[in-house]
N, C-alpha and C positions, 0 to 999 in steps of 0.2 A: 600397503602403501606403495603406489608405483614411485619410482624415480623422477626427480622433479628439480631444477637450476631455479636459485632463489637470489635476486637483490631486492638491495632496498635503493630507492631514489631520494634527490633530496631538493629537487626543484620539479615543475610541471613539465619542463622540456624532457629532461633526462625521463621524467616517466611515459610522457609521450612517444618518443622513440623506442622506449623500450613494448610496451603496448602497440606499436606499427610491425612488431615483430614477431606477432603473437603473444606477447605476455600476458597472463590474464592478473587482475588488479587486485590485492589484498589490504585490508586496512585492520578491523578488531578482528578478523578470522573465523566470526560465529559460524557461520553458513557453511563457508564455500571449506573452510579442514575436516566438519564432521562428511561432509560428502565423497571428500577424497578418500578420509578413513571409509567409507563406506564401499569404494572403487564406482563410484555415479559419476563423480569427477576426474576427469583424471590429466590433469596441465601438463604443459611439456614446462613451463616457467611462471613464477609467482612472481610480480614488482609487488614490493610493499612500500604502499605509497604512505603511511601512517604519519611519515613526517613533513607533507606538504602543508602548509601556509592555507588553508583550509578549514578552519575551525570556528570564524567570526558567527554572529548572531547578530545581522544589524537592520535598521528600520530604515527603511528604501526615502528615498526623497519626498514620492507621491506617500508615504503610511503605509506601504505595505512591510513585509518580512524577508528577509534574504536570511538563511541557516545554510550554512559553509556544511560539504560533503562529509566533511571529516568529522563537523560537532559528534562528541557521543550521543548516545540517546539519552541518558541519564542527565548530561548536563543540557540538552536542549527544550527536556521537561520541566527541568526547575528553574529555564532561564526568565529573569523577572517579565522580559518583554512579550516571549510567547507565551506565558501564562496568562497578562491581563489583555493582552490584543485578541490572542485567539486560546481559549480555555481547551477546545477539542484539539488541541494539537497537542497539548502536558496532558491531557486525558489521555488521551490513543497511545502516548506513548509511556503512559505508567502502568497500562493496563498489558502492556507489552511483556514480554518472556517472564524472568527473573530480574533479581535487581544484579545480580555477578554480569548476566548478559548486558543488561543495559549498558552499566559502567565500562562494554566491552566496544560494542557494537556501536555504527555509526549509522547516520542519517541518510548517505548514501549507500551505502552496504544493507539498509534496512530494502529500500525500496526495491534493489537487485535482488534479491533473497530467491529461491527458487521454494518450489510447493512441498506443503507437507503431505502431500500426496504418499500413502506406504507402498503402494504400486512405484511409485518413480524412484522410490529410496531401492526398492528391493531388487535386486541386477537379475533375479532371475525370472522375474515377472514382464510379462508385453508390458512396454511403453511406451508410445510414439513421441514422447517429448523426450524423453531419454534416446531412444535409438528410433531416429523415423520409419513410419513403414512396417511395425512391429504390433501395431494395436493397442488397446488400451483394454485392458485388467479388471481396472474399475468399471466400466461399462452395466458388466454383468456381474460384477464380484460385489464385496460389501461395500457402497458407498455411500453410508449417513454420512458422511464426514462432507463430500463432493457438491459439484456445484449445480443447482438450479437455474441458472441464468448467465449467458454470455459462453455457453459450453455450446458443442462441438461431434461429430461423433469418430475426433478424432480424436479429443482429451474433453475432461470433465472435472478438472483438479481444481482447485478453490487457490487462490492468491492468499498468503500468510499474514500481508503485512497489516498492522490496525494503524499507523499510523500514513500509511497508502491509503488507505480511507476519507482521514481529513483533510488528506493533503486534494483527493478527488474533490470533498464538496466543496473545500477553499477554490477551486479552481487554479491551482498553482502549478509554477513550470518549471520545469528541469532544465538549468544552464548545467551546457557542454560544451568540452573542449577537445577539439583532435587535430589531426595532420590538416584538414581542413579550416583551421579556424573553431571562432566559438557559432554555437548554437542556443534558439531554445525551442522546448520543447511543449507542447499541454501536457498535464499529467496526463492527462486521460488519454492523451495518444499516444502517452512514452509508453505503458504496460499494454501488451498489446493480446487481443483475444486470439483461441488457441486456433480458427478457421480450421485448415488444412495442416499448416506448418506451427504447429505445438511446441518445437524445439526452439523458435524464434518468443522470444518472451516479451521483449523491448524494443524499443527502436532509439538503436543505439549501434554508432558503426565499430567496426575494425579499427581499436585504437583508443577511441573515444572516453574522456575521463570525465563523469560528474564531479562539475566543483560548485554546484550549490543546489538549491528549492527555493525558490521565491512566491510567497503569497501576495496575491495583488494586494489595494487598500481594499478595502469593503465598506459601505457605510455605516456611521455608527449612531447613535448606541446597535453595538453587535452582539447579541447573547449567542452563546453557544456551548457545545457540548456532545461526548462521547457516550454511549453504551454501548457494553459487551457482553454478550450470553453467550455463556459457556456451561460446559459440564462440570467442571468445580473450577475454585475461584483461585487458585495457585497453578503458576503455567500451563496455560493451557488454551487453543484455539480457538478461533470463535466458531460457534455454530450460527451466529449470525453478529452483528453489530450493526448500528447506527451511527453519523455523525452529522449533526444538525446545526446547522448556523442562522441566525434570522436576525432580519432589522427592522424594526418596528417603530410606525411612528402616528402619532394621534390616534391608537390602540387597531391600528390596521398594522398587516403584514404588508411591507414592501418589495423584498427580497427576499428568498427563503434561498438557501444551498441544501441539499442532504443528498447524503449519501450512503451504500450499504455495505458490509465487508462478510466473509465466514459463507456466501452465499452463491458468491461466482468467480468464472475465471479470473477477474479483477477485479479494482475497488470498482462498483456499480454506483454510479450517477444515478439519481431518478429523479428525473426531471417532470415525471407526469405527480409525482408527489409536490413540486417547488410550484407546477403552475397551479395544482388546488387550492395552493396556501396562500398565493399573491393577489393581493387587492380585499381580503377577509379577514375578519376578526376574528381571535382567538375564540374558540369554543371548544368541549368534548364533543361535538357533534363532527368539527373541520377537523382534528385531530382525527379521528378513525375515517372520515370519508376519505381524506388525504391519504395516511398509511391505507390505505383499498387499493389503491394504485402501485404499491411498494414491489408486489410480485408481477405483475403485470409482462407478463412473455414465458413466464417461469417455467421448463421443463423438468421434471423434479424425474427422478428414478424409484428404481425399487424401496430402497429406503431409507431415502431421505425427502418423503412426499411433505413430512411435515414441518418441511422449514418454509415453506408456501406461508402456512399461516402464523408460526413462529416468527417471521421476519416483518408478515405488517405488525403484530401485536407489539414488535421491538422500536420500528418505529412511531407508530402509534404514542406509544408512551417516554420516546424521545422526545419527542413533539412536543408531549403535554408539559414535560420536566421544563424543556428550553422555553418551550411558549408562555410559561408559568413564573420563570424569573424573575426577582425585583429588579 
């Protein structure tokens, strides 16, 4: 463990400042201590911001959802409101680490989380997201684990989060705050693909402190819902996930959201699956014609060729689960 200046703040301004000066942000500590013990990270100063004003769960004026930065995961799973508004959101995030982790780990902390990539944990392996300009490991090393889609042939590491997933096919934004004022963000455009520059993850400035997620409203009746395939069913990664949202009305699809995780550099939108589904009726026929589209650009590697058809059979039968609802 390198040497490292540690406050704690207790208002947004005092954390702001301190963040303007390079601090990097700590809250339940999952992520960013085991990297430091690992020397991947290595901070000149910690703010821990754990004690900011942060932590609401509230239902926005229009029906949507606002979850404060700071909610844990554990309580934002069993909060009553995201459970019966949006089901894939207490899915994704029970299906998440451990239960010690959840009770630890926050909603904003989830989303920053950096990859479980063993190339980027391991200091002595090429890694362009770790040290740019240095290569990637994974390319030609073992990469079942790595991404199919939205990769690069500068990185190929897969995005960790399951509940960055629902929060993609909600279509939800990231409120920010920094020396400039607030912001917001699309998800989809806060977690940023690896192009060239793999070291850059986010878009997210110098400073800058997530203090919430907000889901739009959506129309309702909204069914929805998470899956996760994994290699076993305690702690452990996705090899791919789904997370499906649909509104249905006079036994036609309206809207459909979904979205994939375990498969690419980020949570993956698929939007060529949302437009099969809109204006159709439920069938096992649109349910697999739909997931056909799920891999759709997919470069898969040495081997992990078989998350191709692993990832529509997941959606697929996302599909069937949520389109199948009472």
């Amino acid at each position: 463990m390198h040497p490292f200046a540690y406050t704690r703040v207790s208002d947004t301004r005092e954390a702001l400042d301190a963040g303007r000066r390079g601090g990097r942000y700590i809250a339940g500590g999952t992520t960013l201590v085991d990297l430091m013990r690992e020397t991947v990270e290595r901070p000149e100063s910690l703010v821990d911001i754990s004690g900011l004003p942060l932590r609401e769960v509230t239902v926005t004026a229009r029906g949507g959802l606002r979850i404060g930065a700071l909610v844990r995961m554990a309580e934002a799973a069993a909060h009553p409101k995201v459970r019966t508004l949006y089901p894939v959101v207490s899915q994704a995030l029970e299906l998440s680490a451990s239960a010690q982790l959840r009770n630890m780990a926050t909603i904003g902390g989830n989303i920053m989380q950096r990859t479980r990539c063993t190339y980027f944990r391991d200091v002595t392996a090429d890694c362009n997201k770790r040290e740019p300009g240095s290569g990637c490991a994974a390319r030609d090393g073992f990469n079942r684990m790595h991404a199919i889609l939205g990769s690069s042939d500068a990185c190929v590491a897969t995005h960790p989060s399951d509940v960055a997933v629902a929060f993609a096919a909600l279509e939800a934004t990231v409120h920010l705050l920094g020396p400039g004022g607030e912001r917001r963000v699309p998800f989809t455009d806060f977690l940023l693909r690896p192009g060239g520059t793999p070291n850059r993850e986010q878009a997210i400035r110098q400073g800058e402190l997530i203090t919430a997620v907000e889901i739009p409203a959506h129309p309702r009746p909204l069914k929805s819902g998470y899956l996760k395939v994994r290699d076993r069913q305690s702690y452990e990664f996705a090899l791919t996930s789904a997370a499906v949202a649909l509104h249905m009305r006079g036994g036609v699809i309206r809207e459909a959201r979904v979205a994939a995780g375990g498969v690419a550099t980020v949570p993956w939108k698929l939007p060529a699956v949302e437009r099969a589904l809109i204006g159709e009726r439920p069938s096992d026929r649109l349910w697999a014609e739909a997931a056909g589209h799920a891999a759709d650009g997919a470069r898969p590697l040495q081997h992990n060729r078989f998350k191709v058809e692993l990832l529509k059979r997941t959606v697929e039968r996302q599909l069937r689960t949520v389109g199948e609802m009472e």
